[in-house]
PQR file with spaces between the fields and no chain letter, atoms N, CA, C, O and H, PARSE charges and radii, in Angstrom:
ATOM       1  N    UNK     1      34.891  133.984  134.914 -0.4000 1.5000
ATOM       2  CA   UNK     1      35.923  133.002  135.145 -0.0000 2.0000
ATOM       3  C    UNK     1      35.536  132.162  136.363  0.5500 1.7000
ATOM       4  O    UNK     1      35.086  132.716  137.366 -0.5500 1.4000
ATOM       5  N    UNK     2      35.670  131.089  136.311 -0.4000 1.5000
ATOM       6  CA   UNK     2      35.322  129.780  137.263 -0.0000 2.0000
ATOM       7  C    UNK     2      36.512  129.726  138.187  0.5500 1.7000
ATOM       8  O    UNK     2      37.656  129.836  137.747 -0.5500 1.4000
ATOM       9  H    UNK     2      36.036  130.639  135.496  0.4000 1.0000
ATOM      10  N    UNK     3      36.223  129.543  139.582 -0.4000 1.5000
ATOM      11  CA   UNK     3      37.543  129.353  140.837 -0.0000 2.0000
ATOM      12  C    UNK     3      36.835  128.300  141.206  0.5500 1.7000
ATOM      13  O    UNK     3      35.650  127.975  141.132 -0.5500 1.4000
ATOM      14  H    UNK     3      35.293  129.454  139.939  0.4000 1.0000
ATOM      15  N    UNK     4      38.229  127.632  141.800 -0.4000 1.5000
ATOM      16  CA   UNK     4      37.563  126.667  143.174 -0.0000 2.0000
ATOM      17  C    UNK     4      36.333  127.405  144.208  0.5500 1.7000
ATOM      18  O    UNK     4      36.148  128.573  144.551 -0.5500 1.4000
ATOM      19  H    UNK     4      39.191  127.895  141.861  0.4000 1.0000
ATOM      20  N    UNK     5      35.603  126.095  144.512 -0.4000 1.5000
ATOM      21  CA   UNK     5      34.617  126.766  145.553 -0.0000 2.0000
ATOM      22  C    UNK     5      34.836  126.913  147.066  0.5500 1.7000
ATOM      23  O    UNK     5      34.007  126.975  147.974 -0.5500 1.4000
ATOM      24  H    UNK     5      35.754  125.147  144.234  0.4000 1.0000
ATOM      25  N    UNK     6      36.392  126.960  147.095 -0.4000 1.5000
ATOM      26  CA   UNK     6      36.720  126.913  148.662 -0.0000 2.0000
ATOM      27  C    UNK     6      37.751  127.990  147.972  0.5500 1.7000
ATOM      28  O    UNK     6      38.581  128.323  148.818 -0.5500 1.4000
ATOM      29  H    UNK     6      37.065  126.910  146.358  0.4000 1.0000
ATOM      30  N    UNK     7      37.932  128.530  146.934 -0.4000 1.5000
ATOM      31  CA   UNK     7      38.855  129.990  146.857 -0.0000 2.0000
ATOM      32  C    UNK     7      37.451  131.371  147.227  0.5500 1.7000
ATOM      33  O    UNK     7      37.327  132.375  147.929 -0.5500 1.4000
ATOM      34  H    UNK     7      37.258  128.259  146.247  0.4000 1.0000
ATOM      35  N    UNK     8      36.505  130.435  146.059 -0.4000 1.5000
ATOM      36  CA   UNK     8      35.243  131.562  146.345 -0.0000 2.0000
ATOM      37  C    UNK     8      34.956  131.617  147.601  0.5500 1.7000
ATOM      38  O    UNK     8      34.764  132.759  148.018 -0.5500 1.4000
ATOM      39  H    UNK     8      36.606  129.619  145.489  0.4000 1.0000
ATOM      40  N    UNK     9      34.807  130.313  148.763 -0.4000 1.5000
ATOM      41  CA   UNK     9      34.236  131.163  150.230 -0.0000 2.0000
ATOM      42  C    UNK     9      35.053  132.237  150.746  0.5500 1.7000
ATOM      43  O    UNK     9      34.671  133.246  151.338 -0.5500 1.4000
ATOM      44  H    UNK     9      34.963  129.386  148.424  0.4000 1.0000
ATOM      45  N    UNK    10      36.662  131.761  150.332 -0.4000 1.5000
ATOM      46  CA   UNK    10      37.788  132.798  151.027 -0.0000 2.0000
ATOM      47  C    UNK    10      37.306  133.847  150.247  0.5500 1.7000
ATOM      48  O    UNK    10      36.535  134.500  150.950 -0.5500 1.4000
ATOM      49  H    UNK    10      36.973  130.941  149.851  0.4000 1.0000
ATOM      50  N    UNK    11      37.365  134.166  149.488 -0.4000 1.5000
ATOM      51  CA   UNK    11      37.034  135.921  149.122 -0.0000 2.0000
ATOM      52  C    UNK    11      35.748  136.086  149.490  0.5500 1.7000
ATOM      53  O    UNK    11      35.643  137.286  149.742 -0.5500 1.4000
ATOM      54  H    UNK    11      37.991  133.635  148.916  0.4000 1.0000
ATOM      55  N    UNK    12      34.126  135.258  149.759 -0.4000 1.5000
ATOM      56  CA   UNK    12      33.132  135.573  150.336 -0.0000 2.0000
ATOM      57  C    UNK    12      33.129  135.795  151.764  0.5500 1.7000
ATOM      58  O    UNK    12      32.769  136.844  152.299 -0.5500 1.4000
ATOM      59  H    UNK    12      34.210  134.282  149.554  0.4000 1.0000
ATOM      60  N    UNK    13      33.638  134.533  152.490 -0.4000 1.5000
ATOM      61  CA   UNK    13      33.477  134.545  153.696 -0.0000 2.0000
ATOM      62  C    UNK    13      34.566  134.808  154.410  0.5500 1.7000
ATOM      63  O    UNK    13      34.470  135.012  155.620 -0.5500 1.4000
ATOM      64  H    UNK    13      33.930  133.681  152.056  0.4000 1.0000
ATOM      65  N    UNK    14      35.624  134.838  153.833 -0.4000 1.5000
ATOM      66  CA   UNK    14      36.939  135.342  155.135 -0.0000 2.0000
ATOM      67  C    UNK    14      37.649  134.133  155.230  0.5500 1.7000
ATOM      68  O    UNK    14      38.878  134.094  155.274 -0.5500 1.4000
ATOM      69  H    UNK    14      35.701  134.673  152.850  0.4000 1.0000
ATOM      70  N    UNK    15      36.936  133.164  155.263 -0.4000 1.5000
ATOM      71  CA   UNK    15      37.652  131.786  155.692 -0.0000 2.0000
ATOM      72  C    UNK    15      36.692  130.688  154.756  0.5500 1.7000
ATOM      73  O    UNK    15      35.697  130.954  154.082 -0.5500 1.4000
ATOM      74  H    UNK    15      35.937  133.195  155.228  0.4000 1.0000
ATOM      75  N    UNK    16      37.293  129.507  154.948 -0.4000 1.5000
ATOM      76  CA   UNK    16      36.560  128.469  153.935 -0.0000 2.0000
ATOM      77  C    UNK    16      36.003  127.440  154.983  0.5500 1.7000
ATOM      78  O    UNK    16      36.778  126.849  155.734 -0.5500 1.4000
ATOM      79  H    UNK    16      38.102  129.290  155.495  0.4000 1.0000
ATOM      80  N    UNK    17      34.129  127.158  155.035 -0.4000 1.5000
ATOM      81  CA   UNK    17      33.971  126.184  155.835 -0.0000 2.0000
ATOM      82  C    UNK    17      34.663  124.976  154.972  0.5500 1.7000
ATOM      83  O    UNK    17      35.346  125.000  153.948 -0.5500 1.4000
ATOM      84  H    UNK    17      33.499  127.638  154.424  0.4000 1.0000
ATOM      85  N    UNK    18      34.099  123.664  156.005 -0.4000 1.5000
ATOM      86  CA   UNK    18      34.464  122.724  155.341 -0.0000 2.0000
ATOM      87  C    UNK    18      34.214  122.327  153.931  0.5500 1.7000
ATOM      88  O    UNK    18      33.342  122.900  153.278 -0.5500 1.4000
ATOM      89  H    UNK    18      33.544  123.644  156.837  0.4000 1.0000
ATOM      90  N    UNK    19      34.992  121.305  153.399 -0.4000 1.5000
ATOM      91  CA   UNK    19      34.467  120.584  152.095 -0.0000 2.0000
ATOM      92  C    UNK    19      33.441  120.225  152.037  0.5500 1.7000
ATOM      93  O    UNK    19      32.824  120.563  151.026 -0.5500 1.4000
ATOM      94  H    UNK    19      35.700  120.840  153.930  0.4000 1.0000
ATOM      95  N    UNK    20      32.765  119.420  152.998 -0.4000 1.5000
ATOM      96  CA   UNK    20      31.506  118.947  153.111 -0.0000 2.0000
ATOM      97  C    UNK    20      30.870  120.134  153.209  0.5500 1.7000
ATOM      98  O    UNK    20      30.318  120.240  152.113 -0.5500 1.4000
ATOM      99  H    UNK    20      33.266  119.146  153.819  0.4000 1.0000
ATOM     100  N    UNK    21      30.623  121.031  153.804 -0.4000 1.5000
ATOM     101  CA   UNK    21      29.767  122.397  153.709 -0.0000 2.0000
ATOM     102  C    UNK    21      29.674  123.107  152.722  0.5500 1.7000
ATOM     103  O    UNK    21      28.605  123.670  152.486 -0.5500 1.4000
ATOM     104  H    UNK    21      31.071  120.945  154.694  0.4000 1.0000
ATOM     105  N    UNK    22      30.348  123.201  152.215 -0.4000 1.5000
ATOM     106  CA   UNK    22      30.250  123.930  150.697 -0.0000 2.0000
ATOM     107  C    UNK    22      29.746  123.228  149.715  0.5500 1.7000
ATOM     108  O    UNK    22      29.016  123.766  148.883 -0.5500 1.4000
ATOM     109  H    UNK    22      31.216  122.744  152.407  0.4000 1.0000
ATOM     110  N    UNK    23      30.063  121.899  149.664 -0.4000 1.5000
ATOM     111  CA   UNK    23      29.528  120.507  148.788 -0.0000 2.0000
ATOM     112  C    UNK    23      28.296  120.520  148.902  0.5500 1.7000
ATOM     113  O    UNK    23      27.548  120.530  147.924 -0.5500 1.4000
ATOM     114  H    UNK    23      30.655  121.461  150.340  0.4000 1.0000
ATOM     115  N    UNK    24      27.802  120.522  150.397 -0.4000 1.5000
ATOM     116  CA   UNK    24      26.242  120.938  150.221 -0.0000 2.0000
ATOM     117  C    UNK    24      25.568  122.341  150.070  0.5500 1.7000
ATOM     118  O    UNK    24      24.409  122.196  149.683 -0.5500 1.4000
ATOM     119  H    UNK    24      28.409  120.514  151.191  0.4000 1.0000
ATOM     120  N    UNK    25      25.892  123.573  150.238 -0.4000 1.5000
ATOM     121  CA   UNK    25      25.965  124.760  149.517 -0.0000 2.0000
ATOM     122  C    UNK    25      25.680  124.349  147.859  0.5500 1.7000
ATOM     123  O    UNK    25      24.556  124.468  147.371 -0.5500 1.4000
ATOM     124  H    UNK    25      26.834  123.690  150.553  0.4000 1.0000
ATOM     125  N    UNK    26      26.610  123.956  147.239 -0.4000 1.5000
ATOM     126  CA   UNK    26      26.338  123.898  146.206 -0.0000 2.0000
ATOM     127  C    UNK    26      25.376  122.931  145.636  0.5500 1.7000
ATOM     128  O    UNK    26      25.217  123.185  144.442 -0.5500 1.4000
ATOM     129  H    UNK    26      27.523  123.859  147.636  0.4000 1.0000
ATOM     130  N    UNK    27      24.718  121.983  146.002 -0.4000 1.5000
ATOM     131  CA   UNK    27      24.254  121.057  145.870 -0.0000 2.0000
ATOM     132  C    UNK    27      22.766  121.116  146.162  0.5500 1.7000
ATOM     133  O    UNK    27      21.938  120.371  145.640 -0.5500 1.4000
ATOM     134  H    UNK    27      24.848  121.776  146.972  0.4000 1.0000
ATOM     135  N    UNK    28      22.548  121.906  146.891 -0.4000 1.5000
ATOM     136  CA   UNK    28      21.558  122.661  147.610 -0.0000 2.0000
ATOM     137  C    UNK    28      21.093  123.982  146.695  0.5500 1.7000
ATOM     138  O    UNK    28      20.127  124.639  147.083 -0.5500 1.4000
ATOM     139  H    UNK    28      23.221  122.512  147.315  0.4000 1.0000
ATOM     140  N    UNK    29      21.708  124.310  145.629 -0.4000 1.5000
ATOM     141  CA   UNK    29      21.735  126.015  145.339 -0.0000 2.0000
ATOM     142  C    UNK    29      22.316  126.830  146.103  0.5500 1.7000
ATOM     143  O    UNK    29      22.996  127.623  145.452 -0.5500 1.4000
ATOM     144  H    UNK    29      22.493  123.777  145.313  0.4000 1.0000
ATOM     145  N    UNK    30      22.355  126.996  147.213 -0.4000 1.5000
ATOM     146  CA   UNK    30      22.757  128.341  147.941 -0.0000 2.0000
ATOM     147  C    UNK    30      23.358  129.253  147.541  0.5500 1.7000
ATOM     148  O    UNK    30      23.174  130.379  148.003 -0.5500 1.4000
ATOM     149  H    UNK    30      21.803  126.351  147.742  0.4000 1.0000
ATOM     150  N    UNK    31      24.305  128.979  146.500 -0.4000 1.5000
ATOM     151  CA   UNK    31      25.539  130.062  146.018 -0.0000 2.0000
ATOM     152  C    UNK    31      24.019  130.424  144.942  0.5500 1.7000
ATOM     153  O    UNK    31      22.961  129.796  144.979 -0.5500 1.4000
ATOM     154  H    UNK    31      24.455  128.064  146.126  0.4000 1.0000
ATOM     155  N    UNK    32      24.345  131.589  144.064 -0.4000 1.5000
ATOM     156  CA   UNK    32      23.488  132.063  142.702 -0.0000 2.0000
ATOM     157  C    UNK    32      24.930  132.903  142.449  0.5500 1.7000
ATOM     158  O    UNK    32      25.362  133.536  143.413 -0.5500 1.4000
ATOM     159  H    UNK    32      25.204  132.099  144.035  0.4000 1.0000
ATOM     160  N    UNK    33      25.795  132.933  141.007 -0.4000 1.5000
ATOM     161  CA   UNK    33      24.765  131.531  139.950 -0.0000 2.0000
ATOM     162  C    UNK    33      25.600  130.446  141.054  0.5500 1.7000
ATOM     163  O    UNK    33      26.486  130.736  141.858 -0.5500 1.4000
ATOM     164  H    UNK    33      25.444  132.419  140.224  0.4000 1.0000
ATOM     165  N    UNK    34      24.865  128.878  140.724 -0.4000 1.5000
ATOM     166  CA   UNK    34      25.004  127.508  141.054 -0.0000 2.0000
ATOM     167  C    UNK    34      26.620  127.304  140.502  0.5500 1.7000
ATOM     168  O    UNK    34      27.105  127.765  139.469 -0.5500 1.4000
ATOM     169  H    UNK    34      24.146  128.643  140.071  0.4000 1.0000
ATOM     170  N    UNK    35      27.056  126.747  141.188 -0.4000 1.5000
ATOM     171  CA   UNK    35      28.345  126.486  140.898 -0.0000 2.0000
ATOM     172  C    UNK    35      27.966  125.002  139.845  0.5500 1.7000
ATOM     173  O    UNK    35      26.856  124.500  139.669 -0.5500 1.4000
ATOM     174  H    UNK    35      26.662  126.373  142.027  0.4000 1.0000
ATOM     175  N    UNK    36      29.428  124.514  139.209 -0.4000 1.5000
ATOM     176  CA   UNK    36      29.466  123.375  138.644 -0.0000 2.0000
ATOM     177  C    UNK    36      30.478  122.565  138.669  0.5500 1.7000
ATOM     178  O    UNK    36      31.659  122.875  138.507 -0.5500 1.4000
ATOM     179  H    UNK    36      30.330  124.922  139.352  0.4000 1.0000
ATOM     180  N    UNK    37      29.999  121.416  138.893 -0.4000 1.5000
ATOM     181  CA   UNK    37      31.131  120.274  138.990 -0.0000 2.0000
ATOM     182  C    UNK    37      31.959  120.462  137.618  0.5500 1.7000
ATOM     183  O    UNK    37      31.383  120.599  136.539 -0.5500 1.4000
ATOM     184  H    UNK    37      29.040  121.165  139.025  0.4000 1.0000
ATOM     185  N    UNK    38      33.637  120.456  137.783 -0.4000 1.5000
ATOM     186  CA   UNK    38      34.517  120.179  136.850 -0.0000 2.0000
ATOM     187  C    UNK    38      34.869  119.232  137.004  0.5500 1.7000
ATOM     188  O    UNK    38      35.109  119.193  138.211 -0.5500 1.4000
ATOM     189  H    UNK    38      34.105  120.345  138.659  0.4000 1.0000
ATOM     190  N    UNK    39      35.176  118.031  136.452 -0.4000 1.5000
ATOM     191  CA   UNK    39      36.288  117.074  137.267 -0.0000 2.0000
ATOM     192  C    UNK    39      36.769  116.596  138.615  0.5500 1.7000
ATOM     193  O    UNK    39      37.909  116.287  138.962 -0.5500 1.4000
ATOM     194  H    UNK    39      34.981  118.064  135.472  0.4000 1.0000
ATOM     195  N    UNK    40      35.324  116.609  139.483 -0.4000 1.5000
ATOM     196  CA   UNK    40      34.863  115.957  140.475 -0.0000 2.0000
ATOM     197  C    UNK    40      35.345  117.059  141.441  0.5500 1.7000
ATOM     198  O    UNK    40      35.624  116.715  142.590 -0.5500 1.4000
ATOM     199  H    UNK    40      34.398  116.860  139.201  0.4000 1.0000
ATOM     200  N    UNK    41      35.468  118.361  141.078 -0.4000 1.5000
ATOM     201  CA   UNK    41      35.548  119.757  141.545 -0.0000 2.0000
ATOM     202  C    UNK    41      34.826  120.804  141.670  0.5500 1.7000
ATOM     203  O    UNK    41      34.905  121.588  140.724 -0.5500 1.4000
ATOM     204  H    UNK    41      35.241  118.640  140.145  0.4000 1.0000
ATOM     205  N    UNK    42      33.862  121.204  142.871 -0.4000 1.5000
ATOM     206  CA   UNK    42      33.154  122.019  142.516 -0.0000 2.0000
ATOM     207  C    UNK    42      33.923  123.570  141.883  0.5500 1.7000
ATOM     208  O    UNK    42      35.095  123.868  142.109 -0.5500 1.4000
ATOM     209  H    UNK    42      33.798  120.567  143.639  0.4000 1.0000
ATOM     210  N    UNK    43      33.153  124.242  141.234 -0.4000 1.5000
ATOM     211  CA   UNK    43      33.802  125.243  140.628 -0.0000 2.0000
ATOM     212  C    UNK    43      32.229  126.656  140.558  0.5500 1.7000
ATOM     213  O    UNK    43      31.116  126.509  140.054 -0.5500 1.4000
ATOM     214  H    UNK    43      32.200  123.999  141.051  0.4000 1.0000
ATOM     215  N    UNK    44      32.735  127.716  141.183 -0.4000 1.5000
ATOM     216  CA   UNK    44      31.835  128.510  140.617 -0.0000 2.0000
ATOM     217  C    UNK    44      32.171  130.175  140.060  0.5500 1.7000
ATOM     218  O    UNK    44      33.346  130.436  139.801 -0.5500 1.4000
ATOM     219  H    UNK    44      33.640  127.835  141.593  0.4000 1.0000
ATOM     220  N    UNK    45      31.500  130.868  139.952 -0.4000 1.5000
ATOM     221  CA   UNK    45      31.494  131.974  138.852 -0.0000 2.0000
ATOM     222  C    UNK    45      32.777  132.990  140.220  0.5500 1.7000
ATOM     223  O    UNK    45      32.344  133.015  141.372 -0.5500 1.4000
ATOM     224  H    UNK    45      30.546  130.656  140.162  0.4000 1.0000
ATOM     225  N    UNK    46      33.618  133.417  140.068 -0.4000 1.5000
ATOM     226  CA   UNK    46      34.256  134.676  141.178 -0.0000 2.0000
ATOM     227  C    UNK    46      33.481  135.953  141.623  0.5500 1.7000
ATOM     228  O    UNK    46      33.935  136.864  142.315 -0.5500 1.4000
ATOM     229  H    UNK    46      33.969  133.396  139.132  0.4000 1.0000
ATOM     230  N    UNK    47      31.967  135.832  140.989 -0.4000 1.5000
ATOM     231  CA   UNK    47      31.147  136.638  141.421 -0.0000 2.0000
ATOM     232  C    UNK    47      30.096  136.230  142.078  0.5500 1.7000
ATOM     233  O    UNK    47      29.239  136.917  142.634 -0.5500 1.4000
ATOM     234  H    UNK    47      31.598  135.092  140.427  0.4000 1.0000
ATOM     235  N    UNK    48      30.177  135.169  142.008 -0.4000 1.5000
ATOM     236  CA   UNK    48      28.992  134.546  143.238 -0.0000 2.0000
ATOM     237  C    UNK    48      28.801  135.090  144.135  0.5500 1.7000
ATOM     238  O    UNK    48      29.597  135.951  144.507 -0.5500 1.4000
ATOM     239  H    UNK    48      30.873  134.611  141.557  0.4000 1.0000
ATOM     240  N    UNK    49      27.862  134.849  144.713 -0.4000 1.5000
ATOM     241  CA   UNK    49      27.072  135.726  146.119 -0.0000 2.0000
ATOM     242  C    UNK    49      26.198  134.045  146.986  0.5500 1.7000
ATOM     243  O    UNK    49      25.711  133.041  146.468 -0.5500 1.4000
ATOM     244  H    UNK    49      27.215  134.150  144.410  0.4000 1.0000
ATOM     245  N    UNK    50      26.363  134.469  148.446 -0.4000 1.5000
ATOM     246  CA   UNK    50      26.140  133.368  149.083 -0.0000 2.0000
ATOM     247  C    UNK    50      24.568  133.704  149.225  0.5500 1.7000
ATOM     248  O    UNK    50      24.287  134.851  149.572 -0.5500 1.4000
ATOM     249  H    UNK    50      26.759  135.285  148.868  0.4000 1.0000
ATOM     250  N    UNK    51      23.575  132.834  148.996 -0.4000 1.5000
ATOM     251  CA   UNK    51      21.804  133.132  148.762 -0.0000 2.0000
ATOM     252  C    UNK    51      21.478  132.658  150.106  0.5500 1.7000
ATOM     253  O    UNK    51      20.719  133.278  150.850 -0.5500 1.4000
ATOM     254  H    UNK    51      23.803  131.902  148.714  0.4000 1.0000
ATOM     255  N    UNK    52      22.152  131.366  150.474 -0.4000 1.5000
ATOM     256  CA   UNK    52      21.597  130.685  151.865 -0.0000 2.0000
ATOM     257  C    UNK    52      19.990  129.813  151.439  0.5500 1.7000
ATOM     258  O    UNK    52      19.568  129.825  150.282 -0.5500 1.4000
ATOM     259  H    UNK    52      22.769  130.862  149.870  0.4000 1.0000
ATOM     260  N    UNK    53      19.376  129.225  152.382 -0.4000 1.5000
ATOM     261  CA   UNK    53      18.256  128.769  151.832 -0.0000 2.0000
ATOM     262  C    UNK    53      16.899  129.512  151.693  0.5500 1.7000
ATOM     263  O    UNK    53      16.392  130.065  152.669 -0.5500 1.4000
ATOM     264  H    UNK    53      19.718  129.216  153.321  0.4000 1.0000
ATOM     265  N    UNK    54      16.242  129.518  150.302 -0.4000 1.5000
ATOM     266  CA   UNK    54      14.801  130.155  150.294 -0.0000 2.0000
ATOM     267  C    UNK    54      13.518  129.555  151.120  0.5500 1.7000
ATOM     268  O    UNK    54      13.025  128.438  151.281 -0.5500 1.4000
ATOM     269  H    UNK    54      16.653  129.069  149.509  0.4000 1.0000
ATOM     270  N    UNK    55      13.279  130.705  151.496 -0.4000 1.5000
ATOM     271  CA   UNK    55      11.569  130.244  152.575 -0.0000 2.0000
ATOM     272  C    UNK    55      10.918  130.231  151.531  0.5500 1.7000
ATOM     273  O    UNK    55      10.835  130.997  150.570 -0.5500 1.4000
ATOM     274  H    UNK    55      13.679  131.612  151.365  0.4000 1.0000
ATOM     275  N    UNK    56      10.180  128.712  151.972 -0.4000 1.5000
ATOM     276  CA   UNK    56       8.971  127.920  150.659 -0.0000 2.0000
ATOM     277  C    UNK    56       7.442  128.910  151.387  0.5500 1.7000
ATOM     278  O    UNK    56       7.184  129.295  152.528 -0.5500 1.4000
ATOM     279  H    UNK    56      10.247  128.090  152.752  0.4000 1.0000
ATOM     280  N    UNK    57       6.752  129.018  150.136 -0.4000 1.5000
ATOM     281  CA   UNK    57       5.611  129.882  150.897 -0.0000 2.0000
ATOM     282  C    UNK    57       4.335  128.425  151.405  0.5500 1.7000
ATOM     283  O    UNK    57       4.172  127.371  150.790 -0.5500 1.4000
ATOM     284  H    UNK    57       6.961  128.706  149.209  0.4000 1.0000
ATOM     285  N    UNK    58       3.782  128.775  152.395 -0.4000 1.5000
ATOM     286  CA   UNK    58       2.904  127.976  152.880 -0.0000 2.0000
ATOM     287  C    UNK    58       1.735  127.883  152.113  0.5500 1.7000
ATOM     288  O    UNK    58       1.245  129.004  151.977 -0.5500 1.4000
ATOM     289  H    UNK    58       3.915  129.630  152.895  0.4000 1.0000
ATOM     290  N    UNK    59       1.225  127.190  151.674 -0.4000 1.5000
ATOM     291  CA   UNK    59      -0.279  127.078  151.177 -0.0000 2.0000
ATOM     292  C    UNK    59      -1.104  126.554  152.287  0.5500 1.7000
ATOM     293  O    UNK    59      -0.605  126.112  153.322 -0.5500 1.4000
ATOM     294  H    UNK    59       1.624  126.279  151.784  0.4000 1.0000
ATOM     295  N    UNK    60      -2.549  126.619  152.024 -0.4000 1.5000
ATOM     296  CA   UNK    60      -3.613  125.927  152.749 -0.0000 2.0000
ATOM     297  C    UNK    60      -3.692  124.711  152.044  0.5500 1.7000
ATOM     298  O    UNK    60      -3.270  124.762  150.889 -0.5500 1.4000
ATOM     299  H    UNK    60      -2.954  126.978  151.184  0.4000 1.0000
ATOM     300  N    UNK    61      -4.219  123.392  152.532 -0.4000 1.5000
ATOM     301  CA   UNK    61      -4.575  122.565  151.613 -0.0000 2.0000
ATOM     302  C    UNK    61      -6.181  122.397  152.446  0.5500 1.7000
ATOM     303  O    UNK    61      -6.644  122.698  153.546 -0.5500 1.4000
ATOM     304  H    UNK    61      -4.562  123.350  153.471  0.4000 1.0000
ATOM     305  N    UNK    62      -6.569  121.864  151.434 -0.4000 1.5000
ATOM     306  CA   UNK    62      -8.219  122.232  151.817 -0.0000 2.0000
ATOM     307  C    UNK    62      -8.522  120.411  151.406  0.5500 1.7000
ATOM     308  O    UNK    62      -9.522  119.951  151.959 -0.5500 1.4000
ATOM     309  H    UNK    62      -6.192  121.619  150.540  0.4000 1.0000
ATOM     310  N    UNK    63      -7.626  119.309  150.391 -0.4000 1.5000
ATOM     311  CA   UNK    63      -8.385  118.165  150.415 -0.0000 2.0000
ATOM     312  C    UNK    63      -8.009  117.604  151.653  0.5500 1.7000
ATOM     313  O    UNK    63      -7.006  118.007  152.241 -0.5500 1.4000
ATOM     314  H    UNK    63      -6.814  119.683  149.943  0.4000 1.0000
ATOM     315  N    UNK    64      -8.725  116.714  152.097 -0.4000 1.5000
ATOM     316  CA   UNK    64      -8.734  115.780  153.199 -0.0000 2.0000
ATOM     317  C    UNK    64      -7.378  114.941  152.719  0.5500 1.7000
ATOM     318  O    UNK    64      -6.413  114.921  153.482 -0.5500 1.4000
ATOM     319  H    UNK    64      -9.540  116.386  151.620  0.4000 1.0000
ATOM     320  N    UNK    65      -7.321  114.223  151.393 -0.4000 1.5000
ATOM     321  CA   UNK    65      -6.816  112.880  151.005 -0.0000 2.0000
ATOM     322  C    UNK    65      -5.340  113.720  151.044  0.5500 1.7000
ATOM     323  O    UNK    65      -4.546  113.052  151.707 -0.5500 1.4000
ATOM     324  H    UNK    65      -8.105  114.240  150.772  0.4000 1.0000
ATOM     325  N    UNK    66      -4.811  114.795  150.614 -0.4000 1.5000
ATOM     326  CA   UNK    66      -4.015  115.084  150.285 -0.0000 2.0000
ATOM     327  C    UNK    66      -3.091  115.672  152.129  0.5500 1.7000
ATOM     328  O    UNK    66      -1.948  115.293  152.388 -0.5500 1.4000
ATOM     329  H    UNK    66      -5.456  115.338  150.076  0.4000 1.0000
ATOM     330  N    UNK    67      -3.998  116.679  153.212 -0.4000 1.5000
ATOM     331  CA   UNK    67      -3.312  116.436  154.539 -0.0000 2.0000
ATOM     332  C    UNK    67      -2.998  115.477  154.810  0.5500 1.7000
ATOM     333  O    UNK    67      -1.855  115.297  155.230 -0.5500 1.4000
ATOM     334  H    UNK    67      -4.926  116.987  153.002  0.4000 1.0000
ATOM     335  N    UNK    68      -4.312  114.000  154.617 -0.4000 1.5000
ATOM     336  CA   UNK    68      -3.289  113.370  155.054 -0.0000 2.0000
ATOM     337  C    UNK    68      -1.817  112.574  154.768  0.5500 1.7000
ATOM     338  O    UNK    68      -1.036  112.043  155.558 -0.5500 1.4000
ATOM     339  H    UNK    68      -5.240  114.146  154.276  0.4000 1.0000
ATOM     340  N    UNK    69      -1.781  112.725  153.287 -0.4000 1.5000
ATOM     341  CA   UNK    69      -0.579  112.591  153.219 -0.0000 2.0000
ATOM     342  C    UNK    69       0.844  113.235  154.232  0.5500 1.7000
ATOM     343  O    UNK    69       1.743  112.664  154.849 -0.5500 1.4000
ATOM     344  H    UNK    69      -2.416  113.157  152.645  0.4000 1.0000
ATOM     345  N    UNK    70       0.512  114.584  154.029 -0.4000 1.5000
ATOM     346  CA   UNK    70       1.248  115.329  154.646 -0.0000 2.0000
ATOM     347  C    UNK    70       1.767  114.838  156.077  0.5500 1.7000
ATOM     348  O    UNK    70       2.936  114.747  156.451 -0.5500 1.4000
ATOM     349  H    UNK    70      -0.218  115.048  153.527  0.4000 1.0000
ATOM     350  N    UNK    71       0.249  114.458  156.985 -0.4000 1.5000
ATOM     351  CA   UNK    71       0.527  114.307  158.154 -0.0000 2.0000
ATOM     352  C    UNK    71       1.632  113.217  158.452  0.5500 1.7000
ATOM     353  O    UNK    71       2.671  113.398  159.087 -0.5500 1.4000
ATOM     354  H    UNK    71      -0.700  114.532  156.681  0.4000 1.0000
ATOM     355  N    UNK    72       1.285  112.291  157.985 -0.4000 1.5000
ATOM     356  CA   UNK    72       1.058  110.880  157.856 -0.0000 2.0000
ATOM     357  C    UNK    72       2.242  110.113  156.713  0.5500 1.7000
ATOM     358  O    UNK    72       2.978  109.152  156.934 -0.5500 1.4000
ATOM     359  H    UNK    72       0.441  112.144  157.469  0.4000 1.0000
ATOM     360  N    UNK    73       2.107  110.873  155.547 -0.4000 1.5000
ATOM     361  CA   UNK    73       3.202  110.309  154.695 -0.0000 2.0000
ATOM     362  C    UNK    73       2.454  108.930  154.255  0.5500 1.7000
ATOM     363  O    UNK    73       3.163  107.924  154.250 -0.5500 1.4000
ATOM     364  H    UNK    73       1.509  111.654  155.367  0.4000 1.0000
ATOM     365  N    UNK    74       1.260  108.811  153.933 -0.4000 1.5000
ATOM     366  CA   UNK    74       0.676  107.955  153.280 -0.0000 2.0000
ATOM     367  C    UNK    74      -1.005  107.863  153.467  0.5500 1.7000
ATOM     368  O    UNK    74      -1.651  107.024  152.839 -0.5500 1.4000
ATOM     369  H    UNK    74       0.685  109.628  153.938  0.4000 1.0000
């Protein structure tokens, strides 16, 4: 069953951050499962669990053309 996503922080977190904080929570992934917009409402599962953000794993990059993108952004 689908709740508001400011009923789900109250039963996750105790209290509900803001609208804007949760808007990006969800928007972001953070919740699993992903909540979904209803009717310009976020909405997610009453079993959700808060994930927070995943650490991206680092690679080496070994081309020249491609650091410098990175560095540089072109």
């Amino acid at each position: 069953m689908h709740i508001t996503i400011r009923e789900w922080a109250i039963q996750e977190f105790g209290f509900a951050p803001s609208a804007s904080t949760l808007a990006s929570y969800a928007k972001t992934k953070q919740i699993h499962p992903a909540p979904v917009k209803f009717g310009g409402k976020w909405m997610c599962d009453e079993k959700a669990v808060f994930v927070g953000l995943c650490s991206t794993d680092s690679i080496e990059i070994t081309d020249p053309v491609v650091a410098r993108i990175f560095r540089h952004g072109s």
